[in-house]
C-alpha positions in Angstrom: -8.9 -129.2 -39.4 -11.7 -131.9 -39.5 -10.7 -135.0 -38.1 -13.4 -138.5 -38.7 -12.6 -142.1 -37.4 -14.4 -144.7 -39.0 -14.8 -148.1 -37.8 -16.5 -151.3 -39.8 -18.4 -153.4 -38.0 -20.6 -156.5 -38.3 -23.0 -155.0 -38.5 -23.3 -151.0 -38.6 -20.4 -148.9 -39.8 -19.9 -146.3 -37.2 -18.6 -142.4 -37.4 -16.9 -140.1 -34.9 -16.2 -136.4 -35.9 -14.5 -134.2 -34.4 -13.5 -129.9 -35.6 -10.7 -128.2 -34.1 -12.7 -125.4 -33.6 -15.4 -126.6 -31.3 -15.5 -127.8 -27.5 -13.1 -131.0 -28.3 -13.3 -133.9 -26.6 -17.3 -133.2 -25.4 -18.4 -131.8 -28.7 -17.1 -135.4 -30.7 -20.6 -135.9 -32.8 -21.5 -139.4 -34.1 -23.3 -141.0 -36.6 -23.8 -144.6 -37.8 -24.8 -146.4 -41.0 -26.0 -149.9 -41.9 -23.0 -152.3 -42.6 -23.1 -153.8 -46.3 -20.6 -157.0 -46.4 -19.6 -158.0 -48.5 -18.7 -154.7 -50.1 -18.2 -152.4 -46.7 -16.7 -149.7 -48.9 -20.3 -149.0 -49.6 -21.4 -147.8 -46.0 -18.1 -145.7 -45.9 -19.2 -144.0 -49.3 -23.3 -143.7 -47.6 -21.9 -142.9 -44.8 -19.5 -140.2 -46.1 -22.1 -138.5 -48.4 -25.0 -138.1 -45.8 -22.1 -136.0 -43.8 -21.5 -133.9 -46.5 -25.5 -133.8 -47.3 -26.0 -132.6 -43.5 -23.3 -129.5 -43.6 -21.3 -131.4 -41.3 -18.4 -131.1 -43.2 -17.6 -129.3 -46.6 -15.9 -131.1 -49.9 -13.1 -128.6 -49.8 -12.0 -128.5 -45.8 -8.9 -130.3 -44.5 -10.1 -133.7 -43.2 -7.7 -136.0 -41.9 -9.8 -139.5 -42.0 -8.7 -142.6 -39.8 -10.2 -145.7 -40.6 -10.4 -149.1 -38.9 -11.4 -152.0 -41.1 -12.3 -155.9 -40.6 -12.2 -156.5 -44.2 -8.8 -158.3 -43.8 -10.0 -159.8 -40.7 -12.8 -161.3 -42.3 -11.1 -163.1 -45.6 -8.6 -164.8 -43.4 -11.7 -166.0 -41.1 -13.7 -167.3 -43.9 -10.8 -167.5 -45.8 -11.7 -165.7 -49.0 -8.6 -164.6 -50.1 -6.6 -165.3 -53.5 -4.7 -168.8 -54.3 -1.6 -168.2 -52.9 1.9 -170.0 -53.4 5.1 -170.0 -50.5 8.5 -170.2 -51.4 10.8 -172.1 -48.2 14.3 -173.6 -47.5 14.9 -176.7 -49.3 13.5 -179.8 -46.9 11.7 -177.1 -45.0 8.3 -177.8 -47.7 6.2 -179.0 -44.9 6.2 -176.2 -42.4 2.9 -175.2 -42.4 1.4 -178.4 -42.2 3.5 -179.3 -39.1 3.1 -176.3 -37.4 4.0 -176.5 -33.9 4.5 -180.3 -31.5 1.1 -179.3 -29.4 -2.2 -179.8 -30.4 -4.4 -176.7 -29.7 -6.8 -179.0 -27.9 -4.5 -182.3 -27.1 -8.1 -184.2 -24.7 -9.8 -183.4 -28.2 -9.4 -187.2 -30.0 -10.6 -185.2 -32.8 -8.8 -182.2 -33.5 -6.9 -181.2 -36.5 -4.4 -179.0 -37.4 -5.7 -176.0 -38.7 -5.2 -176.5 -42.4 -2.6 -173.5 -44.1 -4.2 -170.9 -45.9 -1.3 -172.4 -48.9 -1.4 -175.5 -50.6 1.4 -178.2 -49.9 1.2 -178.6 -53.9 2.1 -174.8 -54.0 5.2 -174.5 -51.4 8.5 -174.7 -53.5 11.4 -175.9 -52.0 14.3 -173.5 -53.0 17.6 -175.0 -53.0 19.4 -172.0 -50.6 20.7 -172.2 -47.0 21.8 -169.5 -44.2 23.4 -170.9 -41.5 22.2 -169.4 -37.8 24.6 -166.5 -37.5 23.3 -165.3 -41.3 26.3 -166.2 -42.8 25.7 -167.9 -46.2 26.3 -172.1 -46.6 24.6 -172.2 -50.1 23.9 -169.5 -52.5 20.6 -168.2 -53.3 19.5 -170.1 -57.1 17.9 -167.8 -59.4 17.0 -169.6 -61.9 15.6 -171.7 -59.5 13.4 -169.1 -57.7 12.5 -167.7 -61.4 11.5 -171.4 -62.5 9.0 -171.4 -59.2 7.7 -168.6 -59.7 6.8 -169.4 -62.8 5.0 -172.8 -61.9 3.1 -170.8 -59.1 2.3 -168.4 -61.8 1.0 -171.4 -64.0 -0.8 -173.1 -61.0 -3.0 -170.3 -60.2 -1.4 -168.2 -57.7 -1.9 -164.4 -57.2 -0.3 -164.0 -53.8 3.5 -165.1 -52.8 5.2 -165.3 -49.4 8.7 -166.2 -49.1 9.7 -167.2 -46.0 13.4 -168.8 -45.4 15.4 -170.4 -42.5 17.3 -167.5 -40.4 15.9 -164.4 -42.8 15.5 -162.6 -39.7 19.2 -162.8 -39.1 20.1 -162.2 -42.6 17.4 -161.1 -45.5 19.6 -160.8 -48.1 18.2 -163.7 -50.2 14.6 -163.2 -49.2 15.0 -159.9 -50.8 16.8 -161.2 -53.9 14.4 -164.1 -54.6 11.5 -160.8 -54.5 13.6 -158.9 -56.9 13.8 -162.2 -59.4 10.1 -162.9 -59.4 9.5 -158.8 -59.5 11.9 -158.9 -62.1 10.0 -161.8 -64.2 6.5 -160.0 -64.2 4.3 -162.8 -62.7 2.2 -160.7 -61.6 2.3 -162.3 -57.7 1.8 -160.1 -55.0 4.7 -160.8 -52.8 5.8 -160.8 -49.2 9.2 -161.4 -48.1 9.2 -162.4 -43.8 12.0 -160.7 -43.0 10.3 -157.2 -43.6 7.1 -158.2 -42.0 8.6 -159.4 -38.9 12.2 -160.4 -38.5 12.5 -162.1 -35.7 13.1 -166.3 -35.0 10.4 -168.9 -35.2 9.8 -170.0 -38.8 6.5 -171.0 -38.5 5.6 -168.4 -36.9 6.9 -166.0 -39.3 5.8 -167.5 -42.2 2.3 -167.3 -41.3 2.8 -163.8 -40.6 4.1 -163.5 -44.4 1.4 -165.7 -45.9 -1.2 -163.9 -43.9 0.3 -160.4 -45.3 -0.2 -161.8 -48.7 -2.8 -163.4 -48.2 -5.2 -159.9 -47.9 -2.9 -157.9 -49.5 -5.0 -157.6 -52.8 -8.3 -157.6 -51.0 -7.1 -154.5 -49.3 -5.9 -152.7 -51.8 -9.1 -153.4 -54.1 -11.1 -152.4 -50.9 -8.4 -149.1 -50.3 -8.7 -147.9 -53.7 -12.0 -147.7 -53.6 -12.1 -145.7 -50.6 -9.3 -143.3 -52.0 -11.0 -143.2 -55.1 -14.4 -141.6 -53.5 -12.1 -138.8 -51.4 -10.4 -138.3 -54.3 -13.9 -137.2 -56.1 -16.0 -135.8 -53.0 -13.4 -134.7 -50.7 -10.4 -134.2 -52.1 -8.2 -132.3 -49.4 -8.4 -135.2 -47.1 -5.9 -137.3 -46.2 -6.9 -141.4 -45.3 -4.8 -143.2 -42.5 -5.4 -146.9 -41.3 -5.6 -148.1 -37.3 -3.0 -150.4 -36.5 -3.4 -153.9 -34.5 -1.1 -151.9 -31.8 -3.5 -149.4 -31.3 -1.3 -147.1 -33.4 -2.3 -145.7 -36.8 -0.1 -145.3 -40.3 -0.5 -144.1 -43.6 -2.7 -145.5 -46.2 0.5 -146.3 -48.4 1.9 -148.5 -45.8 -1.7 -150.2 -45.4 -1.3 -151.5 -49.1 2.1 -152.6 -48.8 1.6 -154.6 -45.1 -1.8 -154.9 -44.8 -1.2 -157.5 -42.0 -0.7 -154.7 -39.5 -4.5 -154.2 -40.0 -5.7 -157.4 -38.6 -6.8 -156.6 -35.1 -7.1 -153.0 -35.9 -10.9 -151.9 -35.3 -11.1 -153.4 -31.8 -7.2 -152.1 -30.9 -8.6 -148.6 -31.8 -11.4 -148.9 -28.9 -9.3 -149.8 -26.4 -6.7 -146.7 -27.7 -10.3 -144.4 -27.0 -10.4 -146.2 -23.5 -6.7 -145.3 -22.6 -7.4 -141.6 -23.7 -10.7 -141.3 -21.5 -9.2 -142.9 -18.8 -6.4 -140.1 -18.4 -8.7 -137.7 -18.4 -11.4 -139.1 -15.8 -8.0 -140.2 -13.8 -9.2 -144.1 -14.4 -5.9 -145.2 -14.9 -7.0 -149.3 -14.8 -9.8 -150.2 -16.8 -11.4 -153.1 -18.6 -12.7 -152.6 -21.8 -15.8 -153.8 -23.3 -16.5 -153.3 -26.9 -20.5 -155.4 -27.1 -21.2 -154.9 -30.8 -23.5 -156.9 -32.7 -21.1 -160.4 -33.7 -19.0 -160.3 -30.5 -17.7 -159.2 -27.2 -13.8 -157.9 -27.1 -12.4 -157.2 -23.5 -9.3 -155.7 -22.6 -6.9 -154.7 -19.9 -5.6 -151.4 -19.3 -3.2 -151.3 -16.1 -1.5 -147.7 -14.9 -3.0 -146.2 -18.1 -1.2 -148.7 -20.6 -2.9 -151.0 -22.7 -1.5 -154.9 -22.4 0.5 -155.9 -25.0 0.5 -159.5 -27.0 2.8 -161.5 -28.8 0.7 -164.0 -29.3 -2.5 -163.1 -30.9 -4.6 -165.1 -33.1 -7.0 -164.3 -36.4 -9.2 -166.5 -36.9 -7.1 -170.4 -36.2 -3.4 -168.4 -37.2 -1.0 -167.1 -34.5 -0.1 -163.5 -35.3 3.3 -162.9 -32.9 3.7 -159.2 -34.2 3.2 -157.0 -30.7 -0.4 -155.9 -30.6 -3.3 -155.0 -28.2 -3.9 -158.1 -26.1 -7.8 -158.5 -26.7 -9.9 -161.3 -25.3 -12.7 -162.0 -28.1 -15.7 -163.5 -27.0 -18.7 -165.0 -29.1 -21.4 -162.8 -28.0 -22.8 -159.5 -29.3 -26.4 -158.4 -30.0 -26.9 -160.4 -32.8 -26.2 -163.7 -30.9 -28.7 -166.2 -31.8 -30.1 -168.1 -29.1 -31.4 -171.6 -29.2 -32.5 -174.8 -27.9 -29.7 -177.9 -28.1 -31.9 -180.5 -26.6 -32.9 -179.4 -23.6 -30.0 -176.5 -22.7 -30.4 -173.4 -24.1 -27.3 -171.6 -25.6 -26.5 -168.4 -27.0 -24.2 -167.8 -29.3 -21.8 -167.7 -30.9 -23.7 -167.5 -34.4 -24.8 -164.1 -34.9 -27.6 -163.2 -37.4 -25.3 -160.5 -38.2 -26.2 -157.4 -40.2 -28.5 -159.2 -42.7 -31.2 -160.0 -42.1 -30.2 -159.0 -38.6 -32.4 -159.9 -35.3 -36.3 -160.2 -35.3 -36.8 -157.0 -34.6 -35.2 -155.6 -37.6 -37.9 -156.1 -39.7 -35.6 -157.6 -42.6 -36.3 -161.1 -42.6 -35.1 -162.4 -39.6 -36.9 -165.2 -37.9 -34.6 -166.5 -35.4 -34.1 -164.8 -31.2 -31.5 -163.4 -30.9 -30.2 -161.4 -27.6 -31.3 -157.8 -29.2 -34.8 -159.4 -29.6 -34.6 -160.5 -25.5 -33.4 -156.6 -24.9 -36.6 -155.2 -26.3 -39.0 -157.9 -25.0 -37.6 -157.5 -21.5 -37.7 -153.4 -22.0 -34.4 -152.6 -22.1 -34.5 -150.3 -25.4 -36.8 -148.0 -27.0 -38.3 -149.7 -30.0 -39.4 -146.0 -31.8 -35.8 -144.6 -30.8 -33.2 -146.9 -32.0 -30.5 -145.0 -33.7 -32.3 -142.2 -32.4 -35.3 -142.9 -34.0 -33.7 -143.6 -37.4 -34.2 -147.3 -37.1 -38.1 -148.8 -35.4 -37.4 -151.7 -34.1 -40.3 -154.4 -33.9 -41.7 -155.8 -30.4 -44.1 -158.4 -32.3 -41.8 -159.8 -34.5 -39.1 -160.3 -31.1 -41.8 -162.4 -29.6 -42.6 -163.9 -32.4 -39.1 -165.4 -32.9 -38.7 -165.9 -28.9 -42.2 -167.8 -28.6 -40.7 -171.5 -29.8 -38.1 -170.9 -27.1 -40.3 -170.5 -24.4 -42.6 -173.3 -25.4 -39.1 -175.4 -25.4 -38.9 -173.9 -22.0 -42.4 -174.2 -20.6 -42.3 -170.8 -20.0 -43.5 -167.3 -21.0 -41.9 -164.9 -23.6 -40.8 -162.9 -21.3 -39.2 -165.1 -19.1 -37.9 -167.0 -21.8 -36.0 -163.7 -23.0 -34.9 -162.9 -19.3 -33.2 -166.8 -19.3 -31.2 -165.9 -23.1 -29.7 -162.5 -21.5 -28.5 -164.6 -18.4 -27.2 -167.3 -20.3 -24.9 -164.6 -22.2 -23.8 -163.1 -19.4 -22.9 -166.7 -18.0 -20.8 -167.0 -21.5 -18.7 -163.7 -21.2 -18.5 -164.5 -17.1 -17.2 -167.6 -18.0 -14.5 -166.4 -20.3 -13.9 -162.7 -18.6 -12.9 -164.5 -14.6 -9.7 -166.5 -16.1 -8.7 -163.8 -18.5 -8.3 -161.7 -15.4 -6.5 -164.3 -13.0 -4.2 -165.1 -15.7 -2.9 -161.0 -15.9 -3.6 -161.6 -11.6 -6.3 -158.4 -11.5 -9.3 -158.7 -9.4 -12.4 -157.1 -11.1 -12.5 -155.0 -7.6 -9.2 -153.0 -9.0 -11.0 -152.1 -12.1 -13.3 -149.6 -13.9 -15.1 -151.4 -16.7 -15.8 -149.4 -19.8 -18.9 -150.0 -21.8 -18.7 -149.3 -25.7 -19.8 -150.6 -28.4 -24.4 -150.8 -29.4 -24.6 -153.4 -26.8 -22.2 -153.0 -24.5 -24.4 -149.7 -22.5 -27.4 -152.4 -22.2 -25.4 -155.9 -21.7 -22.4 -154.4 -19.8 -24.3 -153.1 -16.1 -24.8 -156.6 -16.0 -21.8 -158.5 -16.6 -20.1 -155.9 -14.0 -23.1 -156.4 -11.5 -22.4 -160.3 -11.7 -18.4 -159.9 -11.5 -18.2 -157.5 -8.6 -17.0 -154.1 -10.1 -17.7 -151.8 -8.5 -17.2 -148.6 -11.2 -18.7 -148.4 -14.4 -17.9 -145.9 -16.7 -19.8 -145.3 -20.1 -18.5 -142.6 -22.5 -19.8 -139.9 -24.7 -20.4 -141.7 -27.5 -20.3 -145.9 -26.4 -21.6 -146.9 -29.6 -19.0 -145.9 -32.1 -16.2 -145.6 -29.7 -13.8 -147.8 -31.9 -14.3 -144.8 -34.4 -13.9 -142.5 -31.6 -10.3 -144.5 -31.2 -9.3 -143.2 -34.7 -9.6 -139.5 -33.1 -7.0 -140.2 -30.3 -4.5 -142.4 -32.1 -0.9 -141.6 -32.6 1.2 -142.7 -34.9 3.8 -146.4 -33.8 5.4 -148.1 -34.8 7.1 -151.5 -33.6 10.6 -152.8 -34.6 12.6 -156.1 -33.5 15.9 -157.7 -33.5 16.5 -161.3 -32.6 19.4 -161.2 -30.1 19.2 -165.1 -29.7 22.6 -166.8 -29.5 24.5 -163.1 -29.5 27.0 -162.3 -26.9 26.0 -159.4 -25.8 27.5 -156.5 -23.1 26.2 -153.4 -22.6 27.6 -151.7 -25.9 26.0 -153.9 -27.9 22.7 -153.6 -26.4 22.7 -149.9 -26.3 24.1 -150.0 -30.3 21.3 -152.2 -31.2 18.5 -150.2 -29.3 19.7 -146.9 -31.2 19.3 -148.8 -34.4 16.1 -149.6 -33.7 15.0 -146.3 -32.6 16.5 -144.3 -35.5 14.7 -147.1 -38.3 11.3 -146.3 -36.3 11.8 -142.7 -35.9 12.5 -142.9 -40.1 9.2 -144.6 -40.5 7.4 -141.8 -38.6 8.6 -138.9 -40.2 7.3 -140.6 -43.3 3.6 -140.7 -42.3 2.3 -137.4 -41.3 2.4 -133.5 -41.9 4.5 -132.3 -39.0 1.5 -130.0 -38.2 -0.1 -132.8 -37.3 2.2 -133.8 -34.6 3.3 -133.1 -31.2 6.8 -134.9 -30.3 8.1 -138.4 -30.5 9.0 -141.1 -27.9 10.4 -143.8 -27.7 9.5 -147.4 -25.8 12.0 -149.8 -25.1 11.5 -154.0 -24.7 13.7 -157.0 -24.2 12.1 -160.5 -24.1 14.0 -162.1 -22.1 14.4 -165.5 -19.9 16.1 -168.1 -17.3 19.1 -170.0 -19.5 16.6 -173.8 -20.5 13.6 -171.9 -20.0 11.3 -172.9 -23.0 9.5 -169.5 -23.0 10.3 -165.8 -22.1 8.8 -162.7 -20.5 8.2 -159.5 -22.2 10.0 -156.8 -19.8 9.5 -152.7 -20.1 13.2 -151.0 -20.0 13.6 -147.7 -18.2 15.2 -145.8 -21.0 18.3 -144.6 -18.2 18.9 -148.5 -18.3 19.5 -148.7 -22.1 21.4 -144.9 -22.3 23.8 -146.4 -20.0 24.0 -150.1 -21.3 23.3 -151.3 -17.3 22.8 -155.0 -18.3 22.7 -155.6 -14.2 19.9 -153.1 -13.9 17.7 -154.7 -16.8 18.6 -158.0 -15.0 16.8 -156.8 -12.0 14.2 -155.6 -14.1 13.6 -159.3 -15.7 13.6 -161.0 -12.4 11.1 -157.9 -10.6 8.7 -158.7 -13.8 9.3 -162.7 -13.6 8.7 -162.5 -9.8 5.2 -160.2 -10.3 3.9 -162.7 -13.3 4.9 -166.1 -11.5 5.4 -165.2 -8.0 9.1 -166.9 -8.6 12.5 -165.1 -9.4 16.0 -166.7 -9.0 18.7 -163.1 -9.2 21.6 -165.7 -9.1 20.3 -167.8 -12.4 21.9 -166.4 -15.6 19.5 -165.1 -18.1 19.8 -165.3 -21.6 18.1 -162.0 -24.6 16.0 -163.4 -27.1 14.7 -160.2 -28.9 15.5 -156.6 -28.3 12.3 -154.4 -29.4 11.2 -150.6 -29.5 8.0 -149.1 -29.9 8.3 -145.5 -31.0 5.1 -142.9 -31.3 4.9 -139.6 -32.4 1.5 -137.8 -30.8 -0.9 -136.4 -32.9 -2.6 -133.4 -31.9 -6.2 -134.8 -30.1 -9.3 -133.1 -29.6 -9.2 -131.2 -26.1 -10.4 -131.7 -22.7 -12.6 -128.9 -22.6 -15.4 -129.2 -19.4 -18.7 -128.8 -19.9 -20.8 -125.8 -18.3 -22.8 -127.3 -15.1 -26.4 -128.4 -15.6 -29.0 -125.3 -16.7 -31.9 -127.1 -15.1 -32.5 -130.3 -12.7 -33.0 -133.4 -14.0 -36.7 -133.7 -14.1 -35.9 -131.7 -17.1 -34.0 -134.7 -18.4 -37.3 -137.3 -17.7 -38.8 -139.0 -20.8 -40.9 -141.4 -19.5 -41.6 -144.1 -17.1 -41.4 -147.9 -18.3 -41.7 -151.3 -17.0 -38.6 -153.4 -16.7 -37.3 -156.8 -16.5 -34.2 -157.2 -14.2 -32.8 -160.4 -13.0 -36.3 -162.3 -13.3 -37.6 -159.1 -11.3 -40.2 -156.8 -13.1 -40.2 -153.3 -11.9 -42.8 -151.3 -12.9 -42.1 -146.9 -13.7 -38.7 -147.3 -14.0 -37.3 -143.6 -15.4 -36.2 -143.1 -18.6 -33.9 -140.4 -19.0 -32.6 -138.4 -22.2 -29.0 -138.3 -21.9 -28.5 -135.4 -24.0 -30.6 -133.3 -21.0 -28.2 -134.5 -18.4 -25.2 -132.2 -17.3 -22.2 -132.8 -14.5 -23.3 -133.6 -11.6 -26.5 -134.9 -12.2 -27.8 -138.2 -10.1 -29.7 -140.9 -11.3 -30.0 -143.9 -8.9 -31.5 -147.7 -10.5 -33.0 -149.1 -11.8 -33.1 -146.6 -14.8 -32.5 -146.0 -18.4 -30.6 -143.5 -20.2 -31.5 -142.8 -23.9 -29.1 -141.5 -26.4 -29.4 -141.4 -30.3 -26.9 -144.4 -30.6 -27.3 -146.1 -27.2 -29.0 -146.8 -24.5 -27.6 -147.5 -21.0 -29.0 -149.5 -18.4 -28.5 -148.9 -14.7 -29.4 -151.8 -12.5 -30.8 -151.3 -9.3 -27.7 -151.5 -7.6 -26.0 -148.6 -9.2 -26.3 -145.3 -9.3 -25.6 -142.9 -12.5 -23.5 -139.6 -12.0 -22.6 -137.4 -15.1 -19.7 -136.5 -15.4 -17.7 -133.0 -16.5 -17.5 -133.8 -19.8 -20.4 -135.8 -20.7 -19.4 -139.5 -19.6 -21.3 -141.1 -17.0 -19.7 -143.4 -14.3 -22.1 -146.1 -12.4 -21.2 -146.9 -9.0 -22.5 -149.5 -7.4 -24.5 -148.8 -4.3 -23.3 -148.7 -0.3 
């Protein structure tokens, strides 16, 4: 079987492949394609038919094809999705606007709410009521949901959330008010909360809803299309979408809660970093996916990735469990410029079209790619490996008003844009790594993404790391994620207010287990699959505590309903985030949670042979380089393809690659490593 991870991005659309047949893991082949927003479905299709057009792959083979998209990202950021209508608890019609008590930014005299993605003109008050425990105060109207639906029908409205007080405890007439307007043909697509994510927090979980509406047509336009052109040119494959967990699931499921898709192409990077990392025995990483629009950074700590409740797209909380990712506003694209006399970079990005300078397609303004190619970071005549020449004039062209803002040369003036983004990602990377309390000592970062190779060495030479890993295939390594993902799946009960023993507990944890372990044998060919386990999570806190910590449950703790051992537990993980615990306080359950995956099979650790010649054999050429306001002239350029396990390279140097190039600063050295990745260390 063929397996190909596809990931969207700004600006290029990247490919991994990898055949069960040949060398796994080290024989993964990439490829990349021009990104065309805003219809991306046609770089998959371009994409898609120059493998076919290369022999790569055959029409008729077994493919199974994972795909990471931003197009839902992207209509809820520039919020291009349908008119939408919400249906609420009478006397509840305002929840969106109020939100939450704190302001976002409450020093900021002029900040706003983030306005709803709904209308207040379209949220309909719906005369029904649920008391806390679920139990039923005042029947759900129909004709009064059916009259609504109607008016939201009339109005303009394609999309529909419903979203009522204590659905998570009860769904019963979040269901029925779907079935009326299902039932009355308005054509809405709807979204009921209490499927989506049932826990407590209205707000919360009506954004979740209105958000799942909100792209739910825009990604099933975008997935038909895709399912359309397998259906024609490859027709035994079978699509499956990255999840925002770092988890994958069936196309089906994609249509039907497209939410889950949100945070899914960077999620599936970091799943490529935690599969790498068992292998090289890297077990705590930071990941750094440097594409062209932005930096995302992540933590993985004893080979787990970090896990958030409390995630944000675009100016909307998104509570749903997913890969804690720390986006930054800087990528290669990043347009620098002069405001007054300070020169910033970022975040603007001159994105895919027209691109940087260098491009050649119109673009006129610096940008940070422009600065790598003036200060000789990259290969103008081997981008993409030669697929793409890249233009030195038309870089200094654009970077010439900067420096004469900056009474300097070109060159410097390029040097003085890469610093400043490295000050922006320092600047943001430090806290997000005291708040977890990591120092950047206890870490290996990993560079992926087309920047991150060129743009990474630096950040980690400025921060302190001392290991440096970059793998196979750094620039479409969010594709490569699509490779190593299993399926998961995420399920949650709101315990809030419940007396509960140890009975109960163990009840409700079996409950959840079984409804995941449902959900997975839906998704996949068993062939495909390699056993099934199962996570277990209670958020938990100190009785009058306003918020509560996430806490990992040994599975013998939950068998044998020991509520004193997961006691411990809470106070252990309260004691390790806040350097506090109180055993003798009482603690109070707000949500019980699994996480179940079953393992797909992954392409195989298979070494490579040692090096068949030494690595003058690898040598390109020498080139002069710009390093930290430094030039040093003959630095070695290396192919990387020519390098094998084992072989040194000491900076400053460059490695080449078809879709990267890495840079090794003169305080590192380069080692390859036994199955192609190559791990920087800084020097003595």
């Amino acid at each position: 079987m063929i397996r190909i991870g596809i990931d969207i991005g700004g600006t290029f659309t990247d490919f991994a492949i990898s055949r069960d047949s040949a060398e796994g893991y080290a024989n993964i082949t990439s490829f990349k394609v021009p990104s065309t927003p805003p219809t991306f479905a046609d770089a998959v299709r371009t994409g898609l038919d120059e493998i076919i057009d290369s022999g790569k792959i055959a029409p008729d083979e077994e493919i199974l094809l994972v795909h990471g998209t931003t197009v839902s990202t992207n209509a809820v950021i520039e919020r291009k999705g349908p008119p939408m209508a919400l249906f609420v608890t009478k006397g509840f019609g305002d929840l969106l606007n109020i939100q939450r008590l704190r302001l976002d930014k409450p020093v900021d005299l002029f900040n706003r709410r983030t306005t709803p993605l709904v209308a207040r003109e379209h949220v309909f008050e719906i005369d029904e009521r649920l008391l806390a425990d679920g139990t039923v105060q005042r029947a759900l109207p129909a004709d009064e949901v059916a009259a609504a639906a109607a008016k939201a029908s009339a109005a303009g409205a394609e999309a529909l959330a419903i979203c009522f007080l204590h659905s998570y405890r009860n769904p019963a007439h979040e269901i029925a008010a779907r079935e009326i307007v299902e039932d009355a043909a308005s054509g809405l697509a709807v979204t009921v909360s209490s499927e989506i994510w049932p826990r407590q927090n209205e707000y919360e979980r009506a954004v979740v809803a209105v958000l799942n509406s909100y792209v739910k047509t825009i990604i099933a336009d975008y997935l038909g299309e895709i399912e359309a052109y397998l259906k024609e040119k490859l027709p035994s494959a079978r699509l499956f979408i990255t999840k925002s967990n770092g988890g994958v699931m069936a196309c089906d499921i994609a249509y039907r809660h497209p939410v889950h898709t949100l945070l899914s192409g960077p999620a599936a990077g970091v799943t490529a970093g935690q599969f790498v990392g068992d292998l090289l025995e890297m077990p705590d990483l930071l990941t750094m996916d440097m594409g062209g629009t932005s930096t995302d950074m992540s933590l993985i700590r004893a080979g787990q990735a970090q896990v958030s409740t409390q995630a944000e797209v675009g100016e909307f909380p998104l509570m749903m469990p997913v890969t804690a990712i720390e986006a930054i506003g800087a990528g290669g694209g990043s347009i620098a410029r002069m405001d007054g006399p300070v020169l910033k970079v970022g975040p603007q990005s001159a994105g895919a079209r027209p691109g940087p300078a260098c491009y050649g397609q119109g673009g006129e303004i610096p940008t940070l790619t422009d600065a790598y190619l003036v200060c000789g970071y990259i290969n103008p005549d081997y981008f993409l490996g030669g697929r793409m020449a890249l233009r030195r004039d038309l870089a200094e062209r654009a970077m010439a008003p900067l420096a004469e803002a900056m009474g300097v040369d070109v060159v410097s003036a390029a040097q003085s844009c890469i610093t400043v983004g490295t000050s922006n990602m320092l600047t943001r990377v430090l806290p997000f790594l005291a708040k977890l309390g990591v120092s950047p000592r206890e870490l290996t970062l990993v560079l992926y993404g087309g920047a991150g190779a060129v743009h990474g060495p630096l950040l980690a030479e400025e921060i302190g790391i001392e290991r440096v890993m970059v793998p196979r295939t750094p620039s479409v390594f969010c594709a490569v994620g699509g490779l190593v993902s299993d399926l998961m799946h995420d399920s949650v009960r709101t315990v809030h207010g419940l007396e509960l023993d140890g009975a109960a507990l163990r009840q409700i944890f079996e409950e959840l287990a079984s409804d995941a372990r449902s959900w997975l044998a839906a998704q996949a060919d068993p062939r495909w699959l390699s056993g099934t386990d199962v996570e277990y999570y209670a958020e938990i806190n100190y009785a009058g505590q306003s918020f509560q910590v996430d806490v990992a449950l040994d599975q013998g703790l939950v068998s044998d309903g020991d509520m004193a051992g997961i006691a411990e537990a809470f106070h252990a993980e309260h004691l390790r985030l806040y350097n506090h615990a109180d055993p003798q306080a009482p603690i109070q359950f707000q949500q019980l949670r699994t996480r179940a995956l079953s393992r797909m099979t992954k392409p195989e650790a298979i070494p490579l042979a040692g090096p068949s010649s030494d690595i003058e054999a690898a040598w390109l050429e020498n080139r002069r380089l710009r390093l930290q306001d430094v030039w040093h002239d003959d630095v070695p350029v290396y192919r990387r393809d020519a390098l094998g396990p084992g072989h040194n390279i000491a900076g400053p140097a460059i490695i080449e690659q078809g879709d990267a190039t890495i840079l090794v600063p003169a305080t590192y050295t380069a080692e390859a490593g036994k199955y192609g990745d190559l791990t920087l260390t800084r020097k003595g």
